[in-house]
C-alpha positions as CSV (number, residue, x, y, z in Angstrom):
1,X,11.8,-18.4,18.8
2,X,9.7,-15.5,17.3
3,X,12.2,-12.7,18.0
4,X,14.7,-14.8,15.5
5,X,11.7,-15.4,13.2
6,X,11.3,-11.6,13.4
7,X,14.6,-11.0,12.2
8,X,14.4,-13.4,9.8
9,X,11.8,-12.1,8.3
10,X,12.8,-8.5,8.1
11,X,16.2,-9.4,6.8
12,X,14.8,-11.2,4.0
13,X,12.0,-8.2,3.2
14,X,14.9,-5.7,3.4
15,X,17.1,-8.3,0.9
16,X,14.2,-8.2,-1.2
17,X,13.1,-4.6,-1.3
18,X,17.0,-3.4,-2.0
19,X,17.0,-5.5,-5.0
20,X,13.4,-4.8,-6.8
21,X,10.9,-1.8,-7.4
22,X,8.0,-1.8,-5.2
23,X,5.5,-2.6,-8.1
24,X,5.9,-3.6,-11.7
25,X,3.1,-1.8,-12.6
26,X,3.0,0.2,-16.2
27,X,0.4,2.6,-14.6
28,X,2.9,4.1,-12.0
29,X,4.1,6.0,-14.6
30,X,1.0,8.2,-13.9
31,X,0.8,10.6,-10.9
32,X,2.9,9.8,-8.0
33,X,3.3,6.1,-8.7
34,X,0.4,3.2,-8.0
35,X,-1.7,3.7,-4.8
36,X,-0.1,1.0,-2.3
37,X,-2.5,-0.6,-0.1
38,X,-2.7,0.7,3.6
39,X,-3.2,-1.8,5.3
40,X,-2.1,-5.4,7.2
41,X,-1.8,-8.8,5.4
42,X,-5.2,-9.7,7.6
43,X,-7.4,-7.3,6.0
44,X,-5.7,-7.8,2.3
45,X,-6.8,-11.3,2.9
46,X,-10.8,-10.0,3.7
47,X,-10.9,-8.6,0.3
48,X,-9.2,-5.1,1.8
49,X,-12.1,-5.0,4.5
50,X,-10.5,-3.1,7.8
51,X,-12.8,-2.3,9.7
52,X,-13.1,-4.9,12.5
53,X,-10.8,-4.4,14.9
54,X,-9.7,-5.9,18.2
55,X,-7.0,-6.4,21.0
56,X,-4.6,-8.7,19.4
57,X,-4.2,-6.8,15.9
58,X,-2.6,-3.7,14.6
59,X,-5.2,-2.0,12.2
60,X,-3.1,0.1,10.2
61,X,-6.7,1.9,8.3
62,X,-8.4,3.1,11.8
63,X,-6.3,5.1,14.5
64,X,-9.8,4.7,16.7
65,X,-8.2,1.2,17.2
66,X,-5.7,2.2,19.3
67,X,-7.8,3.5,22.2
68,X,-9.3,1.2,24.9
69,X,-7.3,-1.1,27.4
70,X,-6.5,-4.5,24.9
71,X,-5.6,-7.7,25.9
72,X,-4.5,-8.1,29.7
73,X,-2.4,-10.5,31.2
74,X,-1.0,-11.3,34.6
75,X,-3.6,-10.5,37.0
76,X,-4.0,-7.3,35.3
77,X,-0.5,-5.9,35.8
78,X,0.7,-6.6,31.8
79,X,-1.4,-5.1,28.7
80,X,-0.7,-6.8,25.3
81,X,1.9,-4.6,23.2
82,X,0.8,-5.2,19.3
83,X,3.8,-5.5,17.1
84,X,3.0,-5.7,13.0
85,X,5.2,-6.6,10.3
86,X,4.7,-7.6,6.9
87,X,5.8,-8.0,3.2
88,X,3.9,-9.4,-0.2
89,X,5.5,-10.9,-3.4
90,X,3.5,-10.0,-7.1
91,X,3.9,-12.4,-10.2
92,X,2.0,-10.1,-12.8
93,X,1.2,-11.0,-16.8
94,X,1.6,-8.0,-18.5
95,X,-0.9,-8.3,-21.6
96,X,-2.1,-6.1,-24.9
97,X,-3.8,-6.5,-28.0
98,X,-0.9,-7.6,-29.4
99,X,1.7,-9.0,-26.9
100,X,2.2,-10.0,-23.5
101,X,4.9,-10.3,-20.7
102,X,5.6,-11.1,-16.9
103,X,7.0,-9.2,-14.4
104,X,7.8,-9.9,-10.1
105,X,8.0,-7.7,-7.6
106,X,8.9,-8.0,-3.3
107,X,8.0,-5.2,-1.6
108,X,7.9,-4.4,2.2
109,X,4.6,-3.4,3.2
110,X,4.5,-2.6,6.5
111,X,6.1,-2.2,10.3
112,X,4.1,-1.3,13.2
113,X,3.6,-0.9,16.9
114,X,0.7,0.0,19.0
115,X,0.2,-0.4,22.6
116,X,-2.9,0.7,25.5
117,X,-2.6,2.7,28.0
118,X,-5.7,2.8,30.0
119,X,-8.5,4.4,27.6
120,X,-6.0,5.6,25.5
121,X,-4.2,4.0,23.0
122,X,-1.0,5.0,20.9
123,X,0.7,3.9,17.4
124,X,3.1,4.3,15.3
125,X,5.0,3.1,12.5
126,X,6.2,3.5,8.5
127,X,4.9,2.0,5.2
128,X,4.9,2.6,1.5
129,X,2.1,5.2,0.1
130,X,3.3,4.8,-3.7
131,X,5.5,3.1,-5.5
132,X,6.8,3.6,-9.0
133,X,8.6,0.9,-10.9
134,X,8.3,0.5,-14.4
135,X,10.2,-0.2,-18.3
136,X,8.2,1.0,-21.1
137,X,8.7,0.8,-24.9
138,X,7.4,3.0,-28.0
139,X,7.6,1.8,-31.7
140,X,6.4,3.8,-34.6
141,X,4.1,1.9,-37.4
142,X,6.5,0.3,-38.7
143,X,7.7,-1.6,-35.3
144,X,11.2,0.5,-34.9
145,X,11.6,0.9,-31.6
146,X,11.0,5.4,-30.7
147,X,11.3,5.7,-26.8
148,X,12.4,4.3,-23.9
149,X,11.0,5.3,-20.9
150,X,11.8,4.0,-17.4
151,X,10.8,5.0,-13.6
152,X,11.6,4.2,-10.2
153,X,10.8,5.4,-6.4
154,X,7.7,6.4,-4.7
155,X,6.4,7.7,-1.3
156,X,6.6,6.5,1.8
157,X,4.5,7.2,5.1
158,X,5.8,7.4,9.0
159,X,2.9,7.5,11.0
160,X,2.0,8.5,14.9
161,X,-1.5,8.2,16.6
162,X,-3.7,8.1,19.6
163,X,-7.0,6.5,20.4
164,X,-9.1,7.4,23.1
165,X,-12.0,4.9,24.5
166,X,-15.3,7.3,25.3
167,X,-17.3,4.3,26.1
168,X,-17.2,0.6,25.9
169,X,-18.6,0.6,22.8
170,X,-17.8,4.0,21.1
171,X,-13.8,5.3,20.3
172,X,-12.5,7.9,18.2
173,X,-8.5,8.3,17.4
174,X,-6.2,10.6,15.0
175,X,-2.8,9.5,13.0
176,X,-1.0,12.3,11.5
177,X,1.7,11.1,8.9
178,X,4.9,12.7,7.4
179,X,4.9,11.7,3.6
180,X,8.3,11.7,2.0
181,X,10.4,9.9,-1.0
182,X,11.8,10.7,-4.8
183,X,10.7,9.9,-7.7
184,X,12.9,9.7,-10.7
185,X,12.1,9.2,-14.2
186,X,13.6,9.4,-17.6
187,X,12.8,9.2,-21.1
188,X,15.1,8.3,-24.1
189,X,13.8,9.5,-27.9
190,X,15.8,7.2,-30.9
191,X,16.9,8.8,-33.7
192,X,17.8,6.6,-37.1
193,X,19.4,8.0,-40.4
194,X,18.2,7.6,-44.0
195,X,19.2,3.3,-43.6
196,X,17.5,3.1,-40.8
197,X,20.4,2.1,-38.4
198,X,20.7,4.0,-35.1
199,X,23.0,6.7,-34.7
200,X,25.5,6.8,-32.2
201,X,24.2,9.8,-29.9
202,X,21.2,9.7,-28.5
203,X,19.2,12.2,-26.4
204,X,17.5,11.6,-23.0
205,X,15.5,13.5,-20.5
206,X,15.9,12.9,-16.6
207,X,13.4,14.0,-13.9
208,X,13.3,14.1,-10.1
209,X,10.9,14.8,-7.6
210,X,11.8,15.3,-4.1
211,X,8.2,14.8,-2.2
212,X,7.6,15.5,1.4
213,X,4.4,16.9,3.5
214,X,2.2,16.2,6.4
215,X,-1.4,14.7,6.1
216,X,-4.2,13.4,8.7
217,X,-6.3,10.5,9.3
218,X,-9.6,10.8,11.9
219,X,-10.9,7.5,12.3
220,X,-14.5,6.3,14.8
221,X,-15.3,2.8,16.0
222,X,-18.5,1.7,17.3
223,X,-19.4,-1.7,18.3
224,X,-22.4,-2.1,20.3
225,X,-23.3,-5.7,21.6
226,X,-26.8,-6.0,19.7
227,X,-27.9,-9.5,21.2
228,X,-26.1,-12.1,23.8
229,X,-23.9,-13.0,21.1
230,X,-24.0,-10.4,18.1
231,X,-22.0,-7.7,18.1
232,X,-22.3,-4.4,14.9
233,X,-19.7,-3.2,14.1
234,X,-19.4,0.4,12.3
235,X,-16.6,2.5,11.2
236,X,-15.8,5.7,9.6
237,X,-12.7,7.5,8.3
238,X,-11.9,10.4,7.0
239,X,-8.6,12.0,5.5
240,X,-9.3,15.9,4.7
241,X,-7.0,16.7,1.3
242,X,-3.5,18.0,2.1
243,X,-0.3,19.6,0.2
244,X,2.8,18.6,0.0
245,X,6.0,19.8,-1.6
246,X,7.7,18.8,-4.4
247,X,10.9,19.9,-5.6
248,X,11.9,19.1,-9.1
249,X,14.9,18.6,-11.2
250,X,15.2,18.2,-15.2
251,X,18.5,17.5,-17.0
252,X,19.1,16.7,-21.0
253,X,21.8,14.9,-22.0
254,X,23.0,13.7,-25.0
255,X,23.7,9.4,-24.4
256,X,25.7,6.6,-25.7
257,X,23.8,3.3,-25.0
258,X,25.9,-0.1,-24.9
259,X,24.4,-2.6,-27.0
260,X,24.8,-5.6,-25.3
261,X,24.1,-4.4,-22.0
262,X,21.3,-1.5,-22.4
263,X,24.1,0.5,-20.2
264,X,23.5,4.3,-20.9
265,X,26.8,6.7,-20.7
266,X,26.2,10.4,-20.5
267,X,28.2,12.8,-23.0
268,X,27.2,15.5,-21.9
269,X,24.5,16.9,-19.6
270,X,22.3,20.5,-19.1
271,X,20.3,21.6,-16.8
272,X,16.5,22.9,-17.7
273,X,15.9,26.0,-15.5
274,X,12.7,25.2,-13.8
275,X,12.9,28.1,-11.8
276,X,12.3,30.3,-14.4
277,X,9.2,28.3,-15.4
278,X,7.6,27.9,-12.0
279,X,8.5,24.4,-11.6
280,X,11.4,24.2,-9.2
281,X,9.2,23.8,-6.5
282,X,5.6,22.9,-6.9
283,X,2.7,22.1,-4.7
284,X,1.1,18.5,-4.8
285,X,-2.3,18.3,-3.2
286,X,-3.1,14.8,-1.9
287,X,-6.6,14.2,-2.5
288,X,-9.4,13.6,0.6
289,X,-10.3,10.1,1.7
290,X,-14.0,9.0,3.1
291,X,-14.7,5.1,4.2
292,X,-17.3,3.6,5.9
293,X,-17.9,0.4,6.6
294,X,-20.7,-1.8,8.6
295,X,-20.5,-5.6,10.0
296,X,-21.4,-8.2,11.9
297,X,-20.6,-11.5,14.1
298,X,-19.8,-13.2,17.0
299,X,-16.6,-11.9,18.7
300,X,-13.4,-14.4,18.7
301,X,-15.4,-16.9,15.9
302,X,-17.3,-15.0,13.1
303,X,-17.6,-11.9,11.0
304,X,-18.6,-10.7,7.9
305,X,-18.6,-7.1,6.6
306,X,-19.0,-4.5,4.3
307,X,-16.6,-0.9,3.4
308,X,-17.4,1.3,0.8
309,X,-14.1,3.8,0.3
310,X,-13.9,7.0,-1.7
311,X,-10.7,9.0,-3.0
312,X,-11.4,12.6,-4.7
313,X,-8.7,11.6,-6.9
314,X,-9.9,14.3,-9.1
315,X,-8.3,16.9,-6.6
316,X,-5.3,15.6,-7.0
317,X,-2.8,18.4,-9.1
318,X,0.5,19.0,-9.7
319,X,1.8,20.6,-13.2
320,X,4.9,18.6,-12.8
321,X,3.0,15.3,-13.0
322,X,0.6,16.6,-15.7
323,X,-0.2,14.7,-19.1
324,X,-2.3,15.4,-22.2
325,X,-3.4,11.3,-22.0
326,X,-4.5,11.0,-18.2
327,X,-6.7,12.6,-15.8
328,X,-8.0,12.1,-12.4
329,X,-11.8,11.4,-11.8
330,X,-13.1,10.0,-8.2
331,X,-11.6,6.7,-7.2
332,X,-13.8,4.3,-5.6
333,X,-13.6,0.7,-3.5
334,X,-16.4,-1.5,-2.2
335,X,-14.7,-4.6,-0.4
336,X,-16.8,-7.5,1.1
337,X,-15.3,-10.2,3.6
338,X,-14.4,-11.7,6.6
339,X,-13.3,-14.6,9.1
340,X,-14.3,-17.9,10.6
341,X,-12.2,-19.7,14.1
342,X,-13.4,-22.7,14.6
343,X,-12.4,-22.3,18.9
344,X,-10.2,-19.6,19.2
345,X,-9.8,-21.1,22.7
346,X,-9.1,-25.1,21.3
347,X,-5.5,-25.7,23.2
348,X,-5.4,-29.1,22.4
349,X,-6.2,-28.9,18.5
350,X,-4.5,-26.9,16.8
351,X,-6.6,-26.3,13.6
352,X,-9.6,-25.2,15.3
353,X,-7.5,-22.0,16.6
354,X,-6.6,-20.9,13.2
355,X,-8.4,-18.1,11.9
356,X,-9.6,-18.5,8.2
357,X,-10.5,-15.5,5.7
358,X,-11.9,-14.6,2.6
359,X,-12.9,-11.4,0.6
360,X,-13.4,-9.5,-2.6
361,X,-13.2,-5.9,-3.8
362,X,-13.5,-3.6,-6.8
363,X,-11.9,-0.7,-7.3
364,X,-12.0,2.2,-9.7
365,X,-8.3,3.5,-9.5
366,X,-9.4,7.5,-10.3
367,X,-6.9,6.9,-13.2
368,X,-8.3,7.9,-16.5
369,X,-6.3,7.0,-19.5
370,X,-7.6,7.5,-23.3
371,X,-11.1,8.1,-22.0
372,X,-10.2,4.5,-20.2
373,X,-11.4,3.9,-16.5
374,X,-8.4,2.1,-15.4
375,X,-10.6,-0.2,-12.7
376,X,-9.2,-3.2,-10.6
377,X,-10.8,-6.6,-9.2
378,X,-9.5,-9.3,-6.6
379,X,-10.5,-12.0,-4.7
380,X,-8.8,-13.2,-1.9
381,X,-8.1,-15.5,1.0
382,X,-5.5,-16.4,3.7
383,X,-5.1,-17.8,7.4
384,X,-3.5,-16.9,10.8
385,X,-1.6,-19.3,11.9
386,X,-1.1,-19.2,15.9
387,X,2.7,-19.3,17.1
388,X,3.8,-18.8,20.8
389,X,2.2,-16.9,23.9
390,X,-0.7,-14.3,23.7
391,X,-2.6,-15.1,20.7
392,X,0.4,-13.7,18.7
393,X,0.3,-15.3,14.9
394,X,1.7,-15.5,11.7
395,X,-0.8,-14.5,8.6
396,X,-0.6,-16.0,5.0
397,X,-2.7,-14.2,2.5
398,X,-3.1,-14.9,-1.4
399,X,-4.9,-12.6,-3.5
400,X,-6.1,-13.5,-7.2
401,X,-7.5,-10.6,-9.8
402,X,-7.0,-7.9,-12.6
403,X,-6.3,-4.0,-13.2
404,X,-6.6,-2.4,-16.6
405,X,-8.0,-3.4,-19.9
406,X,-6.6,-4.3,-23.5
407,X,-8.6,-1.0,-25.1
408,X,-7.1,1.5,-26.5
409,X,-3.7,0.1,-26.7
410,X,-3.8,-0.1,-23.1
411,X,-2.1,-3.0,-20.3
412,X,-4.3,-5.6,-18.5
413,X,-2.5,-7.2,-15.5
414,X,-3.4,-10.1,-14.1
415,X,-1.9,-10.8,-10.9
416,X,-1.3,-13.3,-8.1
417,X,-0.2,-11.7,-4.7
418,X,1.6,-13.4,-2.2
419,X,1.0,-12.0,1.6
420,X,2.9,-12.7,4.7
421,X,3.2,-10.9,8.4
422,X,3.9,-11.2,11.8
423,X,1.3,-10.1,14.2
424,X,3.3,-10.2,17.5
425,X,1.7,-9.3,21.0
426,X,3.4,-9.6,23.9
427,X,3.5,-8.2,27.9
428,X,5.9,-5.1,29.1
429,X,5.7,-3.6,32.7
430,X,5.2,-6.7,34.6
431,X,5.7,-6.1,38.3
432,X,8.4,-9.1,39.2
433,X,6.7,-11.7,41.7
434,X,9.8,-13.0,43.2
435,X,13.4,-11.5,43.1
């Protein structure tokens, strides 16, 4: 039954992710697209919080949760292999000073694998980083309609780690990840004549970015038993900045654009010589990436917690990306929440073996925009809801909050996201008992 919900599932995410843009967001146009959030639909739902870990979940944030021997079965002779998958839906309001809009976007969000062996652990797996995805228009005072600008892609992250167990309490680990992905990008500019009617040829520019490059993640775990029952839990992450390449392509053309259908038809196209300029191939740095986080509870029924996250944002560069309106200062994310189980080992009521979260978090995005801060607030919540053998479970999540302001003829969104994984465990290398 859960391999064919499995399928399901990812059928319907990859349905949903070939037919829409990973975000709807106005701000990917910035940078390398909007900051997707690394991480499962279980810590989305504790307000972003990731740093409790344990034997039946993937944490996607911490490669010092892979070490250790996780959840054994069968006398020993079977460890738990941790299977992660998940997707989220956004429904966004799109508002300004002086109008307002809605916008809807599936995305996939995850797939993962991690699995024990002895003290060490090992994972692996691919996500989004960024994702671009937006349809902008300019009018001049007089509400004529200037530019159209519209963008698409983003960046996408295949990871592989270890984690090694030094003690019961204390574990360290090490992902390395191969960032890659496009993103595209173009720009038309309207011209009118003396009656103001549009004329026929119009003139657009087209850009591409091919993006690829290899960053690191060093994660630590500690989680000492303080009393009979109470057990801290500290964590700490760090991502040193890294470079990766990005090889760019411009092209002019001159357009015809079907009225009824917005359809653009290229006359005729030319080449900008980047090379001559310096731009054919240009040097992104990815910026460096500190969290820390401290908490507390009572393992398998309560925890609550704390992370504080910080992203030199301002060290991100590249003078392909560059505008005179935006610049990057230091993003930063403080995220509060946790979990309650009633009796995680309840096997005649159901309920009281569902796990229930809540969290919030603020963010300052590092996005800077007219002098603007372009900050970000959410609250959230969501359940795991058990399903088959080994404490496997699927996870609901809904998240509730805002990014952006109204000032200087800037977006607010308000959004409502929907999130929803699988968090599979199950038992490989089991010595056969009878023949």
């Amino acid at each position: 039954m859960i391999k064919k919900l499995c399928l399901v599932f990812i059928a319907f995410l990859a349905l949903n992710v070939h037919a829409q843009e990973g975000t709807t967001s106005p701000y990917s146009f910035y940078g390398i697209g909007s900051l997707k959030f690394k991480g499962t639909a279980e810590n989305r739902s504790m307000g972003g919080l990731s740093i409790y870990t344990d034997s039946i979940h993937v944490n996607l944030r911490n490669p010092a949760s892979y070490g250790g021997n996780g959840l054994k079965s069968f006398q020993d002779e079977g460890r738990a292999m941790k299977f992660s998958v998940g997707g989220s839906h956004t429904s966004t309001s799109l508002e300004t000073s002086s109008a307002s809009d809605r916008a809807n976007a599936t995305t996939f969000d995850y797939l993962a694998l991690s699995f024990p062996m002895g003290k060490f652990g090992m994972g692996f797996g691919i996500m989004p980083y960024t994702s671009v995805g937006y349809k902008l228009e300019s009018t001049n005072s007089e509400d004529v309609l200037t530019h159209r600008y519209k963008g698409e892609g983003g960046v996408n992250k295949a990871f592989f780690g270890f984690g090694y167990q030094i003690t019961h309490d204390l574990s360290i680990g090490v992902d390395a990840s191969y960032n890659f992905g496009n993103i595209q990008n173009n720009a038309v500019a309207f011209v009118y004549d003396d009656e103001g009617n549009p004329l026929q040829y119009q003139s657009r520019e087209s850009n591409r970015s091919d993006l690829s490059g290899i960053n690191y993640n060093f994660g630590l775990s500690y989680k000492p038993m303080i009393t009979e029952k109470l057990q801290l839990t500290s964590t700490l992450t760090y991502s040193p900045k890294a470079d990766i390449t990005s090889r760019n392509e411009r092209i002019f053309a001159t357009i015809v654009t079907n009225e009824n259908t917005g359809q653009e038809f290229a006359v005729n196209e030319i080449t900008a010589d980047l090379e001559s300029e310096g731009l054919k191939k240009t040097t992104l740095t990815l910026p460096t990436k500190t969290s820390v986080g401290v908490g507390i509870g009572e393992p398998r029924k309560w925890f609550v917690g704390a992370e504080y996250t910080m992203l030199k944002t301002s060290e991100f560069s590249n003078d392909i990306f560059s505008l005179d309106n935006a610049s990057f200062e230091d993003a930063t994310t403080v995220a509060l929440g946790g979990f309650f189980i009633p009796q995680y080992s309840s096997f005649n009521n159901y309920w009281k073996r569902v796990v229930y979260r809540a969290g919030v978090r603020y963010e300052n995005s590092g996005l800077k925009i007219n002098n603007e801060s372009i900050n970000e607030f959410g609250i959230s919540f969501g359940v795991g809801l058990p399903v088959g053998r080994f404490f496997s479970n699927v996870n609901l999540g809904f998240e509730f909050g805002k990014r952006g302001t109204v000032n200087q003829n800037l977006v607010q969104e308000n959004f409502m996201n929907f999130q929803l994984s699988l968090s599979l465990n199950d038992s490989w290398f089991v010595k056969r008992k009878y023949n």
